[in-house]
C-alpha positions in Angstrom: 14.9 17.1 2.3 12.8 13.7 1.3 9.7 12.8 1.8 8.4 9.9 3.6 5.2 8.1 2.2 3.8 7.0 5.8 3.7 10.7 6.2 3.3 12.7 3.5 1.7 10.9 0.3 -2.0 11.5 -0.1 -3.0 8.4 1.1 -0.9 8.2 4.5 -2.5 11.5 5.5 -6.1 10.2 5.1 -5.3 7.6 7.2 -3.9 9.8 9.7 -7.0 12.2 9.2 -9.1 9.2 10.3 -6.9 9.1 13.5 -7.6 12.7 14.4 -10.8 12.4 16.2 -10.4 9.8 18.8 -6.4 9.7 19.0 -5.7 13.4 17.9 -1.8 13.2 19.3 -0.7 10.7 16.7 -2.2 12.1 14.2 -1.3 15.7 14.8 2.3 14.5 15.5 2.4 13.0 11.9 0.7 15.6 10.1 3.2 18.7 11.5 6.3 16.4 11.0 9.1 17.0 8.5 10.9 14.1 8.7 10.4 10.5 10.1 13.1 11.1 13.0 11.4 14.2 14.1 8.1 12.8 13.6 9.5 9.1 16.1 10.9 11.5 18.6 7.8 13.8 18.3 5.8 10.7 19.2 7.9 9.1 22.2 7.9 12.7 24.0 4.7 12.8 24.7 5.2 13.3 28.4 3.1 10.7 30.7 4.4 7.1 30.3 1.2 5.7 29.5 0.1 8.2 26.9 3.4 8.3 25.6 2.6 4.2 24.9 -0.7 4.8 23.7 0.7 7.1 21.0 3.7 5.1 20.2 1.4 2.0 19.8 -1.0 3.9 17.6 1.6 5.1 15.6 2.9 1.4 15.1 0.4 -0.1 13.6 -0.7 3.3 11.9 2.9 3.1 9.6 2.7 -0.9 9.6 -0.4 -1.2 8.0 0.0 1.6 5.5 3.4 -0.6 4.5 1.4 -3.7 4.2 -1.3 -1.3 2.1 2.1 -0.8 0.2 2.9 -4.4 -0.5 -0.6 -5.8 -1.2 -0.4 -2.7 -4.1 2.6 -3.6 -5.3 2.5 -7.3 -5.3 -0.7 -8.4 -5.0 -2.4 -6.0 -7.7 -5.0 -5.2 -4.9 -6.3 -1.9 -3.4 -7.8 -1.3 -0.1 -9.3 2.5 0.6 -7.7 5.1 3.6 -10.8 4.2 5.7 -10.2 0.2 5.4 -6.7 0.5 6.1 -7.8 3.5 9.2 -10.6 0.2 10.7 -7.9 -2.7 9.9 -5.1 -0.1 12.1 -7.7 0.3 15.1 -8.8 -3.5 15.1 -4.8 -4.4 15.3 -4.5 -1.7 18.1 -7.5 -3.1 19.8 -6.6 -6.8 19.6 -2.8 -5.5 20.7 -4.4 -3.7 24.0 -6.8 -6.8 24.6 -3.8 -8.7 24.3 -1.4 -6.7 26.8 -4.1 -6.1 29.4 
């Protein structure tokens, strides 16, 4: 079996951990996953449709900015801590509900 690193690298599960107190679900989900299909289907089968997109969402821009963390490491030369990348995730999910609402 591999490993995913928006899962199960050091960093990814501090950002997760930082998740666990006001949006526990996503954060839960990605921590007791063993794979990325069982952790996607984990997440869309949350039951109510509007938790179930609140999840999803959260999730979203949880794995999207821990890939852009990836690429501003590897190309840039820059480093940005779990707790930067935790605030930059809930400012995109904010702006995203803002946005949708």
């Amino acid at each position: 079996m591999t490993t995913h690193t928006s899962l199960d690298c050091v960093f990814a599960r501090e950002v997760w951990h930082g998740f666990q107190n006001s949006d526990g679900k996503a954060a839960i989900i990605a921590s007791s996953s063993a794979t990325i299909k069982d952790w996607w289907w984990k997440t869309l089968g949350l039951g109510k449709l509007q938790d179930s997109r609140k999840q999803v969402t959260t999730a979203a821009y949880v794995v999207w900015n821990l890939w852009k963390e990836r690429n501003r490491r590897t190309f840039e030369e820059k480093r940005c801590s779990p707790e930067t990348i935790t605030a930059m995730a809930r400012d995109e999910i904010a702006l995203f509900w803002e946005a949708v609402s």
